[in-house]
N, C-alpha and C positions, 0 to 999 in steps of 0.2 A: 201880798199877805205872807209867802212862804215862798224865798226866791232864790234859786241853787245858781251859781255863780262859777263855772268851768269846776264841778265840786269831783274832787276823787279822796279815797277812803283806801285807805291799808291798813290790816295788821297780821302781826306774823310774817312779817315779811313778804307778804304777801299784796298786792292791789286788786280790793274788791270790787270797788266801783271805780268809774271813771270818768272825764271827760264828762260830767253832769250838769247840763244849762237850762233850767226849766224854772218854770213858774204857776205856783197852786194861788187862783183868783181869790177873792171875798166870792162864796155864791156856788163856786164850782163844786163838779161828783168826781173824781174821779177815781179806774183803779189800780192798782197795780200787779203786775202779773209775771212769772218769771219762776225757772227750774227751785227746787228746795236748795238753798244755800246758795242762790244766786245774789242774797243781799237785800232783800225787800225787809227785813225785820231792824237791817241798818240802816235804810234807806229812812225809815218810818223814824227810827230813834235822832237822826238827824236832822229830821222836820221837828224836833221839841230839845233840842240842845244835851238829848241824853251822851251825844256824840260828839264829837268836832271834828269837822275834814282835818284830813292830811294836806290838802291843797285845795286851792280855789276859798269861795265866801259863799256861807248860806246868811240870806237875811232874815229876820222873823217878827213881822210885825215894824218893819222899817229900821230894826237895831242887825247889827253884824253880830255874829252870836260871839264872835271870839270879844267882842268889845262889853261884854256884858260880866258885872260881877255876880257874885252867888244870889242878893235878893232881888237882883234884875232878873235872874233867869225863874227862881221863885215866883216874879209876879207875871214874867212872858207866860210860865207854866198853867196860868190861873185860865187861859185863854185858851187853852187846847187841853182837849178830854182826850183822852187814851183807853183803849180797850186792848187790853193786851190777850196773846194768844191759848196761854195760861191762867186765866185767871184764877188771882188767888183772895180770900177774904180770911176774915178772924171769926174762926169759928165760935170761938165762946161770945162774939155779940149776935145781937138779932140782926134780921136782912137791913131794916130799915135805919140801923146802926152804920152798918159795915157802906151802906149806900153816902151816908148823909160824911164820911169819913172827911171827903176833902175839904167841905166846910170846916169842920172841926179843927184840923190843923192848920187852918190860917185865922181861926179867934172869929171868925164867921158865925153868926145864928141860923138855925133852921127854921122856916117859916112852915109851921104843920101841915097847913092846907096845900102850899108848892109840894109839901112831900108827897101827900098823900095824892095829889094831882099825878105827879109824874110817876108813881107807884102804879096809880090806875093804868097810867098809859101804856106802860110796861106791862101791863097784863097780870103784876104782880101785887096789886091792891090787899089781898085775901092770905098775901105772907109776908108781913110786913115786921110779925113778928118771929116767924121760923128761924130759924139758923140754918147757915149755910151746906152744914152736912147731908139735910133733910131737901135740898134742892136738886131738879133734874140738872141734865147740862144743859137743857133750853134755857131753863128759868135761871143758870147763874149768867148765863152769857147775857142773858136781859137786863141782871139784877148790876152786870158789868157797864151795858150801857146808860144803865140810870145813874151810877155812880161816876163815869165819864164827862154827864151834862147835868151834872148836880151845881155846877159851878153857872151854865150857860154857859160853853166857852164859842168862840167863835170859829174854830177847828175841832173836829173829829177825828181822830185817825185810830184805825182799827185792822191788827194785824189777825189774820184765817180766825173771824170771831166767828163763822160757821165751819170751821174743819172740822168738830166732833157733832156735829148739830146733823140729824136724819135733813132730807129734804123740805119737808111741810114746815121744819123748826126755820129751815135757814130760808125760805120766803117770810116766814114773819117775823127774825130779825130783818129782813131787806126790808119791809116795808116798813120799819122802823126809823131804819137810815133815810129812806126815802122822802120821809114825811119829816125830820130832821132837816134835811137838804131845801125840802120848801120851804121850809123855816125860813133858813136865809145860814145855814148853819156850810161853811166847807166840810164837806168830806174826802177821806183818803182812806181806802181800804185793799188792805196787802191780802190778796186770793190766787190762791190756783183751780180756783170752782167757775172754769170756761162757761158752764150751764145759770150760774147765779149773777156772772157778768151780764150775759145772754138775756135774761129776765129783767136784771136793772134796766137796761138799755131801752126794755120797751115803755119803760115807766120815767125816765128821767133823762137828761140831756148826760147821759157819762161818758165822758172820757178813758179810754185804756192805756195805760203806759205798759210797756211791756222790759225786761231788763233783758238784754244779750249781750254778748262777751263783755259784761261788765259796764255795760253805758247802757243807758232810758232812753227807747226810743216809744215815738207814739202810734201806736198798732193804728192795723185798718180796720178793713171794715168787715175782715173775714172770720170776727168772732162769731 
């Protein structure tokens, strides 16, 4: 599905990642884990072609990302949802606006009932109409994951989308992912939350990748 190819990454003269040979299944959890500015938020950007190695081949979806032109990477893009660390939405529309967005910019309809379905699932049924201002951090990082698999993509990947989230918030986005993942959906999620790893693990078959001096290796078992 998502398949890194001796991949190494610089910039600023610098080399961030390195020596990168791995492969994210159809089906798989996995997460990723490693010091702040060790490269997981590149790592992530380079599983959806926001990137391109410096060296080596990422595949995506069976295409070589360098061999793809702008509406090839457009439609790769349609297939992997992103929850970024930041999230950011438009304030002046309602939730159920700013969710339904990546429909919208590909000439897509929104089916009411899909919405209000996956609103409920989210927990966010009852603000559909709110704006964004008026949202906790739980409820935008929620409101983020709705708007990730508004599309159904067949990848997830979610960089520290519990970093500002208390604890009780960041199990019930896990059991969100989680219940995504039985879906049949891939997951990839960029953490430094050893304790949230910890909890996925007893709920799902996940995977740890961990980054050090610059290369991904696959942790044990001593999370």
């Amino acid at each position: 599905m998502i398949a890194f190819d001796n991949v190494a990454y610089s910039y600023g003269g610098g080399e961030l990642l390195s020596e990168i040979s791995l492969r994210l299944t159809p089906g798989s959890f996995h997460f990723l884990t490693g010091p702040s500015g060790s490269g997981k938020s590149t790592f992530l950007k380079l599983c959806y072609a926001e990137l391109l190695p410096t060296a080596g081949s990422v595949t995506i979806f069976d295409r070589e990302v360098r061999s793809l032109g702008r509406d090839e990477v457009a439609r790769m893009r349609r297939r992997v949802g992103v929850v970024h660390q930041d999230c950011q939405f438009l304030d002046h529309l309602p939730l159920a606006a700013n969710v339904t967005l990546p429909l919208a910019v590909t000439g897509r309809e929104t089916n009411a009932q899909d919405l209000a379905d996956l609103m409920a699932w989210v927990g966010l049924g009852q603000l559909a109409d709110a704006l964004p201002p008026a949202l906790s951090g739980g409820e935008r990082q929620r409101a983020a994951v709705a708007r990730a698999i508004i599309t159904s993509p067949d990848v997830l990947l979610a960089d520290e989308p519990t970093g500002n989230l208390d604890w009780e918030m960041s199990l019930r986005l896990l059991k969100l992912l989680v219940e995504l993942n039985r879906m049949g959906t891939t997951i990839l999620v960029a953490t430094h939350d050893l304790n949230l790893i910890r909890n996925a693990k007893q709920q799902v078959a996940a995977r740890v990748l961990r980054i050090s001096n610059r290369r991904i290796q696959l942790a044990g078992a001593d999370l």
